[in-house]
TIVEXTI-334886 format. One record per atom (N, C-alpha, C): x, z, y; residue number from 1. Coordinates in Angstrom, 2 decimals, decimal comma. Layout:
<recs>
+---------+---------+---------+-----+
:      xx :      zz :      yy :   k :
+---------+---------+---------+-----+
:       X :       Z :       Y : NUM :
...
+---------+---------+---------+-----+
</recs>
This chain:
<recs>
+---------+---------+---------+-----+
:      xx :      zz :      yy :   k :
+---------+---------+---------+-----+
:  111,81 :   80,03 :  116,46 :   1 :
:  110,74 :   80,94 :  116,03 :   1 :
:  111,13 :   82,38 :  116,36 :   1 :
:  110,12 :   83,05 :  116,51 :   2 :
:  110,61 :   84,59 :  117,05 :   2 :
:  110,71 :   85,17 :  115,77 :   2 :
:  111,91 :   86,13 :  116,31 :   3 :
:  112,23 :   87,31 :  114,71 :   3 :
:  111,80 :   88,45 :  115,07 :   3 :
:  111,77 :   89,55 :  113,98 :   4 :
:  111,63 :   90,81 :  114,32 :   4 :
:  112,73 :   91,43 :  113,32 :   4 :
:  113,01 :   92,52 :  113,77 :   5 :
:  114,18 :   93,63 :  113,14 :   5 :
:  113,43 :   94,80 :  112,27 :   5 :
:  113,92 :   94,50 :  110,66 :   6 :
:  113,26 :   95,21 :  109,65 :   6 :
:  114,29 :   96,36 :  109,67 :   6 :
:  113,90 :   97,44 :  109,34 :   7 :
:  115,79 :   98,59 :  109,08 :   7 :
:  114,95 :   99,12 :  107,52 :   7 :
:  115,71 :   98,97 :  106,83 :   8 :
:  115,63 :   99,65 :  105,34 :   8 :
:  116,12 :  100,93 :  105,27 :   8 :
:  115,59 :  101,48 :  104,26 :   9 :
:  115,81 :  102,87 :  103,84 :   9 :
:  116,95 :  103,47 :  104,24 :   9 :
:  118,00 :  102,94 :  103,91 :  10 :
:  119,82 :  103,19 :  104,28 :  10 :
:  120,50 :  103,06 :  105,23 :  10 :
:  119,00 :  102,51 :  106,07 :  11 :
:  119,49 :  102,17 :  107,95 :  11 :
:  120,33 :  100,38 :  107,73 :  11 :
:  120,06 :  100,05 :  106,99 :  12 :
:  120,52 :   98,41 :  107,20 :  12 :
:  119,42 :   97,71 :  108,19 :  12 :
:  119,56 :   97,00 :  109,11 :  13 :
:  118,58 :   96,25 :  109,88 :  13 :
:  118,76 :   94,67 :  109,75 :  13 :
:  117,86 :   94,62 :  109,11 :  14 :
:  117,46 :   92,88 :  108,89 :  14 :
:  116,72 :   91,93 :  110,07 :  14 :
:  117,42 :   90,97 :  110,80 :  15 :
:  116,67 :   89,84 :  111,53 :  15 :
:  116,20 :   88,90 :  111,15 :  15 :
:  114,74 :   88,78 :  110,78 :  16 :
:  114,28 :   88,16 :  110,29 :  16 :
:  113,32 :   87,21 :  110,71 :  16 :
:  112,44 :   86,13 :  110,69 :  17 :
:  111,64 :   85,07 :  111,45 :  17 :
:  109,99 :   86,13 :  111,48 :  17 :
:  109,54 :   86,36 :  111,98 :  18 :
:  108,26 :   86,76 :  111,78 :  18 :
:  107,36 :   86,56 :  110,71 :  18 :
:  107,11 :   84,89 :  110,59 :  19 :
:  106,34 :   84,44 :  109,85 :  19 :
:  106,68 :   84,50 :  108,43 :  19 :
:  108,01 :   84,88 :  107,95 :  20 :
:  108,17 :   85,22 :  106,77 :  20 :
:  107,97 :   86,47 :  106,24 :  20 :
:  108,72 :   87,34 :  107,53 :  21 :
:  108,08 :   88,77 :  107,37 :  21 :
:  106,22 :   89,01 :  107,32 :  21 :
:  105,95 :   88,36 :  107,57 :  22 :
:  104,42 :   88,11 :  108,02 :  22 :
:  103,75 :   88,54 :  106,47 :  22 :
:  104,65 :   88,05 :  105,68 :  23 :
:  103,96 :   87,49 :  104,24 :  23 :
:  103,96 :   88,78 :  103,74 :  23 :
:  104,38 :   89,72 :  103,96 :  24 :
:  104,30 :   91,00 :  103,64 :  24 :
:  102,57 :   91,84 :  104,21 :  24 :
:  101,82 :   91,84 :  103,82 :  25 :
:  100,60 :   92,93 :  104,31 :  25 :
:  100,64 :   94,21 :  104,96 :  25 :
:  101,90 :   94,62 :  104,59 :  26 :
:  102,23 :   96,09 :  105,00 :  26 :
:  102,58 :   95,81 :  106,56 :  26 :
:  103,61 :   95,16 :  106,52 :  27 :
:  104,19 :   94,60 :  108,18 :  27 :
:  103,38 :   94,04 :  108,89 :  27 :
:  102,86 :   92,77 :  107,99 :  28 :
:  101,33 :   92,14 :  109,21 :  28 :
:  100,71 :   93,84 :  109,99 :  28 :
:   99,92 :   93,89 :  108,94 :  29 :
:   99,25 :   95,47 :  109,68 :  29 :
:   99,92 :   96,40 :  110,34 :  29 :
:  101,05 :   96,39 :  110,06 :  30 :
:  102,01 :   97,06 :  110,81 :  30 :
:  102,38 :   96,86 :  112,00 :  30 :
:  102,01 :   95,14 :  112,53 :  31 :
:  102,49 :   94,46 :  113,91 :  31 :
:  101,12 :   94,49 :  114,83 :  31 :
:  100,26 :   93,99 :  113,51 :  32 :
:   98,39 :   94,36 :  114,47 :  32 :
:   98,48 :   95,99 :  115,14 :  32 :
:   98,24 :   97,05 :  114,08 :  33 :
:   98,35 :   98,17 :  114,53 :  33 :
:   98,81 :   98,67 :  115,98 :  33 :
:  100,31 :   98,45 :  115,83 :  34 :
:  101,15 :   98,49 :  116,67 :  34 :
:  101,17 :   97,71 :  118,70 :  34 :
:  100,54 :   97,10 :  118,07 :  35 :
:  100,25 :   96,22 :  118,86 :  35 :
:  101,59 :   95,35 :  119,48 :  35 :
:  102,87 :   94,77 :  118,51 :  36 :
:  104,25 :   94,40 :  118,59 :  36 :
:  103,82 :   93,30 :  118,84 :  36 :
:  104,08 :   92,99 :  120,20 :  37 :
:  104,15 :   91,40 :  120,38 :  37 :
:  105,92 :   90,72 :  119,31 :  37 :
:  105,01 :   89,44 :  118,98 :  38 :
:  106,72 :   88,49 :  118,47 :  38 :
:  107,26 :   88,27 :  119,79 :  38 :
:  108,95 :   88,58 :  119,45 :  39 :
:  110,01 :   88,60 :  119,97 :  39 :
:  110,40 :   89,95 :  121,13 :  39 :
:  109,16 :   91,02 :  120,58 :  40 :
:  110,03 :   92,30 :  121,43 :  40 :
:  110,79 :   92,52 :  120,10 :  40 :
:  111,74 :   93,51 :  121,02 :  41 :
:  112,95 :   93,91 :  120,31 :  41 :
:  112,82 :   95,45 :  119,44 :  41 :
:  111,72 :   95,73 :  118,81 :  42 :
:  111,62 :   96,51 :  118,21 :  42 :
:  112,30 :   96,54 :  116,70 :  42 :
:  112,47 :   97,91 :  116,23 :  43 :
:  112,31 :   97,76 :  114,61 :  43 :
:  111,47 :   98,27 :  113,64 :  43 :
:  111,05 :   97,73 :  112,95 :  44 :
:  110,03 :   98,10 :  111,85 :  44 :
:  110,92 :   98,92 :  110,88 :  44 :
:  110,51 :  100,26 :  110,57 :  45 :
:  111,14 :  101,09 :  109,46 :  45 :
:  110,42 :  100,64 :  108,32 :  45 :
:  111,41 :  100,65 :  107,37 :  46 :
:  110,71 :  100,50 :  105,78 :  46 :
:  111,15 :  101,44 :  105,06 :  46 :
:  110,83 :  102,93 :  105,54 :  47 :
:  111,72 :  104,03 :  104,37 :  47 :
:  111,47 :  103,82 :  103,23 :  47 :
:  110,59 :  102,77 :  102,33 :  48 :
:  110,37 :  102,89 :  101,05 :  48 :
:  111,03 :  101,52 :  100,53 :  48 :
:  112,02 :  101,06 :  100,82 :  49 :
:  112,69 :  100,14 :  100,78 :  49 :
:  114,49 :  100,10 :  100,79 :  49 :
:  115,37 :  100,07 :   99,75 :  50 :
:  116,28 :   99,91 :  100,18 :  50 :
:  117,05 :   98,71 :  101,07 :  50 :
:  118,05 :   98,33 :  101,52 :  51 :
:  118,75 :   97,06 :  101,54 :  51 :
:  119,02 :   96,49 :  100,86 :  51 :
:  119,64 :   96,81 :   99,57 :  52 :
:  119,72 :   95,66 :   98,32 :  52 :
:  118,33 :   95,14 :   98,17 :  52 :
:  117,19 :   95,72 :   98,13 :  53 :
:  116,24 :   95,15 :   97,63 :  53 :
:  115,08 :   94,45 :   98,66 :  53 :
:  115,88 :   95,05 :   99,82 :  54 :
:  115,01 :   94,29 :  100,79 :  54 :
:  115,52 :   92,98 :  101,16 :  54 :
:  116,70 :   93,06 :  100,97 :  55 :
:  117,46 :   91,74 :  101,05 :  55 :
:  117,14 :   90,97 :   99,73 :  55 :
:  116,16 :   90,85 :   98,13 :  56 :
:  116,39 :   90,28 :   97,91 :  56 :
:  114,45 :   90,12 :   97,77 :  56 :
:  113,64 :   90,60 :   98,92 :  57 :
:  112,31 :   90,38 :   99,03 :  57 :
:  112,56 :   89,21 :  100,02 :  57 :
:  113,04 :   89,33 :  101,27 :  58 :
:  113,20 :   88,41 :  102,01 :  58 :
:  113,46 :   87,14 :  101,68 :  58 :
:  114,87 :   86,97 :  100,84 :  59 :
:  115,32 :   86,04 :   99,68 :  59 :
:  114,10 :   85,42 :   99,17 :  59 :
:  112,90 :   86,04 :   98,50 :  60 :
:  111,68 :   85,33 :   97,89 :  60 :
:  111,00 :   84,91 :   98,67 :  60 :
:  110,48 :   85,66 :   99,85 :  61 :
:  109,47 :   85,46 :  101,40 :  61 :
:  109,63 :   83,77 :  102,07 :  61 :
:  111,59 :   83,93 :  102,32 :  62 :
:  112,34 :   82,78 :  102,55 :  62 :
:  111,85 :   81,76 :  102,39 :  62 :
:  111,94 :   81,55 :  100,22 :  63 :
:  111,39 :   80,31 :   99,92 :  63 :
:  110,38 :   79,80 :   99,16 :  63 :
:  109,55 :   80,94 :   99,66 :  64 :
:  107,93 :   80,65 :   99,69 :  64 :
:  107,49 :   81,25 :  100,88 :  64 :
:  107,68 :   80,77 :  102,09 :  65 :
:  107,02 :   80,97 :  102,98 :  65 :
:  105,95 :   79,62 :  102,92 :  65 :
:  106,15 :   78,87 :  102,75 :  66 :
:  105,22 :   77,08 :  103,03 :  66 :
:  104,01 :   77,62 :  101,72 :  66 :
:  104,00 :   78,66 :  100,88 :  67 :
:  103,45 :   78,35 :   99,80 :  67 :
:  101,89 :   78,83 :  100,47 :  67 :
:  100,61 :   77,86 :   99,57 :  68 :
:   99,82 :   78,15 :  100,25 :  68 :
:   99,11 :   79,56 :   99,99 :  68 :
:   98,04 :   80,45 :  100,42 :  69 :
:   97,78 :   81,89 :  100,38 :  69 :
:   96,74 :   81,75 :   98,80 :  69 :
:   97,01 :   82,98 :   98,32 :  70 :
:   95,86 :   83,04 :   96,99 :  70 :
:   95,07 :   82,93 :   96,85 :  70 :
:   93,67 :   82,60 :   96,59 :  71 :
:   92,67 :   82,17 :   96,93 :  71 :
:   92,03 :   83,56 :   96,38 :  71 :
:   90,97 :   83,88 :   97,32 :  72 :
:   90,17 :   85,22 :   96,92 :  72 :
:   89,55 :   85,88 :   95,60 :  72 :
:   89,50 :   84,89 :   95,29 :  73 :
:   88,41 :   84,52 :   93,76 :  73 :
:   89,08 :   84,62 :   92,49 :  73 :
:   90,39 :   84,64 :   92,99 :  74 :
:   91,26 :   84,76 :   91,93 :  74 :
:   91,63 :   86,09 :   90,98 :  74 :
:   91,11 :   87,03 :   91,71 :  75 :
:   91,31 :   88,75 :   91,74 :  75 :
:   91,18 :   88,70 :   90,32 :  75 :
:   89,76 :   87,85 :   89,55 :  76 :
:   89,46 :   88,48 :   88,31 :  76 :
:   90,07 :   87,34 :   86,99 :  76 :
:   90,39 :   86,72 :   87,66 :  77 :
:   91,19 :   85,39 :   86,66 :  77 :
:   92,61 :   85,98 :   86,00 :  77 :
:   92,34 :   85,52 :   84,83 :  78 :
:   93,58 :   85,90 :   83,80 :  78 :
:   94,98 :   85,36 :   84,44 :  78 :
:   96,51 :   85,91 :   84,94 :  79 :
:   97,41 :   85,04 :   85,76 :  79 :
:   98,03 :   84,38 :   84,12 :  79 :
:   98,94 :   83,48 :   84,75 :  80 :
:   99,05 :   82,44 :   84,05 :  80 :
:  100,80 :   83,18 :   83,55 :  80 :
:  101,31 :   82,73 :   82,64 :  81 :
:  102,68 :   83,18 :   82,89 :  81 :
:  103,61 :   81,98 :   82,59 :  81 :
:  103,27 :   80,62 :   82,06 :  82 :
:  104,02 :   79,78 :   82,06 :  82 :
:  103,99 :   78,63 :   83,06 :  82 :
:  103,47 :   79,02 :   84,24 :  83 :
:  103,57 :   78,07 :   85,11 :  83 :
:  104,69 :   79,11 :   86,09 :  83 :
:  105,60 :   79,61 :   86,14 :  84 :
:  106,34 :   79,89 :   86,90 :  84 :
:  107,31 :   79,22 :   87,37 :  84 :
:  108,22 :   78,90 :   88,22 :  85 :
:  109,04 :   77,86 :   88,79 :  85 :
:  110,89 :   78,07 :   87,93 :  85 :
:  111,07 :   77,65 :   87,91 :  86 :
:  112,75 :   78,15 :   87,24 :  86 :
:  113,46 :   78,67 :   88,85 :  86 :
:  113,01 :   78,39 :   89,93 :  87 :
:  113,76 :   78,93 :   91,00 :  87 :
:  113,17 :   80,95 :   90,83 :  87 :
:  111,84 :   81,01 :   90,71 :  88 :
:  111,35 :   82,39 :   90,45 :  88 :
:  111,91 :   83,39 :   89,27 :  88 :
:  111,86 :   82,06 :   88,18 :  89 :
:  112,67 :   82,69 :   86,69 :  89 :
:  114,05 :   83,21 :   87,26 :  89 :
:  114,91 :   82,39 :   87,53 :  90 :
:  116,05 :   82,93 :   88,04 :  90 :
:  116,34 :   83,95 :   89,16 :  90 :
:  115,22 :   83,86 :   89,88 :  91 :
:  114,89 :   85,15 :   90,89 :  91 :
:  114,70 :   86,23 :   89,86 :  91 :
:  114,15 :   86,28 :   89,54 :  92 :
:  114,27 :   88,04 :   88,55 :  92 :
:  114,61 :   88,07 :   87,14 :  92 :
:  115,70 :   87,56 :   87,31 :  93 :
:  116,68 :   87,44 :   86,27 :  93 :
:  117,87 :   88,37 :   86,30 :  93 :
:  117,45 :   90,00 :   86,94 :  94 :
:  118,03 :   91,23 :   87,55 :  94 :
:  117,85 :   91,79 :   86,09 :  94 :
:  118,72 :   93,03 :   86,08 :  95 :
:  118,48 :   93,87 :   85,51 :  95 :
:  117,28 :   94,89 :   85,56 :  95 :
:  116,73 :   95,97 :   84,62 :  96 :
:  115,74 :   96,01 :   84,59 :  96 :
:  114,91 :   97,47 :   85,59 :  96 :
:  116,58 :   98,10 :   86,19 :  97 :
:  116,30 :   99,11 :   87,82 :  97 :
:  116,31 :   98,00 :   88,16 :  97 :
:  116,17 :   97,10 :   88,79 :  98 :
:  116,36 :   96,23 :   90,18 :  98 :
:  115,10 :   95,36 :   89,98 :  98 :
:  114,74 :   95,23 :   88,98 :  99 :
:  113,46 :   94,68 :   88,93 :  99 :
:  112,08 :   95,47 :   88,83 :  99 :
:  112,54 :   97,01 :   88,21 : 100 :
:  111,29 :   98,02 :   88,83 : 100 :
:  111,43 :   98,09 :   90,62 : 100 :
:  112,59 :   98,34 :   90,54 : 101 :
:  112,51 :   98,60 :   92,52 : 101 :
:  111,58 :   97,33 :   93,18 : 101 :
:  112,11 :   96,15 :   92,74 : 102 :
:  111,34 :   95,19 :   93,36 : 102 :
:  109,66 :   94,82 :   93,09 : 102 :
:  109,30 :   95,23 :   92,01 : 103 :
:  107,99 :   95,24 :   92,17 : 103 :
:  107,49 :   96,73 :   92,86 : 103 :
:  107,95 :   98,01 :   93,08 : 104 :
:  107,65 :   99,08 :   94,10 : 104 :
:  107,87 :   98,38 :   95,58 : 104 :
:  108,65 :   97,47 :   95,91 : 105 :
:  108,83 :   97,46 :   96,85 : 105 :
:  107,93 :   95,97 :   97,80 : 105 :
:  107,22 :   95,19 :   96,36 : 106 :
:  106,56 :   94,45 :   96,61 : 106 :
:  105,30 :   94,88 :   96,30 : 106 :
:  104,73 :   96,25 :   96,02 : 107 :
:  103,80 :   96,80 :   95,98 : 107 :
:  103,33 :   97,59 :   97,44 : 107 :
:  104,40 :   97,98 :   97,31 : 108 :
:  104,46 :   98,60 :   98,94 : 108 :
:  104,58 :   98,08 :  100,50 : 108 :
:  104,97 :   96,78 :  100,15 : 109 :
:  104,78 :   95,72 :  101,34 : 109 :
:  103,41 :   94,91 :  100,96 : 109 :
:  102,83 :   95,04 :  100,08 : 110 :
:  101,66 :   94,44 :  100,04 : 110 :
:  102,03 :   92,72 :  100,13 : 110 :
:  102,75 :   92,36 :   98,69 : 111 :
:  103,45 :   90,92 :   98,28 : 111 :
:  102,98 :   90,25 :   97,11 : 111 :
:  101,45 :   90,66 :   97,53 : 112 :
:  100,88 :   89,96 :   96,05 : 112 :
:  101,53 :   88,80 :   94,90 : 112 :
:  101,80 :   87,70 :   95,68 : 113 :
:  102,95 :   86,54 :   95,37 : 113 :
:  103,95 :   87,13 :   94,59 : 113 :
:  104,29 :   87,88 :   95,23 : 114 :
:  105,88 :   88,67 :   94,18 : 114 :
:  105,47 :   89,05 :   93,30 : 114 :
:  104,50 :   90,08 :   93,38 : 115 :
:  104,14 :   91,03 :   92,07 : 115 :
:  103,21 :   90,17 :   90,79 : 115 :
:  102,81 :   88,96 :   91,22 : 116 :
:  102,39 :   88,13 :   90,25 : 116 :
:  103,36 :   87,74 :   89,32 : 116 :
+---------+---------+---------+-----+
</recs>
């Protein structure tokens, strides 16, 4: 699968599969825009992103990439909070800077999934 090269705030550069990066809204639009074909060797800046925390968006992207997309209709539906997975529970099972950063930073990549 083709990757593309994310660089975070601190200049860390992440190689990553496309289609996971994909799951991000900010980057999709970012690759349309751009007009980045998959597998040039560009990098996508994320100044609003560190490396700790971009490394642990990817981490989520990872293993919910297969998950299927939200359904539109859902916008006005109450979210649920006890159907969460114990793999997610333990995903933000951070302290409570590292878990504001990550919802800014899943606000800002446009990661609906996360920020649910």
């Amino acid at each position: 699968m083709p990757n593309i090269k994310l660089q975070s705030s601190d200049g860390e550069v992440f190689d990553t599969d496309v289609q996971i990066a994909k799951c991000s809204g900010t980057i999709k639009t970012m690759l349309e825009d751009l007009g980045m074909d998959e597998g040039e060797d560009e990098v996508v800046p994320l100044p609003n992103v560190n490396s700790a925390i971009l490394r642990k968006v990817l981490q989520w992207a990872t293993y919910h990439k297969d998950d299927p997309a939200p359904a539109e209709d859902d916008e006005n539906k109450e979210k649920r909070t006890d159907d969460i997975s114990s793999w997610d529970a333990d995903f933000l099972k951070v302290d409570q800077g590292t878990l504001f950063e990550l919802i800014l930073a899943a606000n800002y990549l446009d990661i609906k999934g996360l920020l649910d």
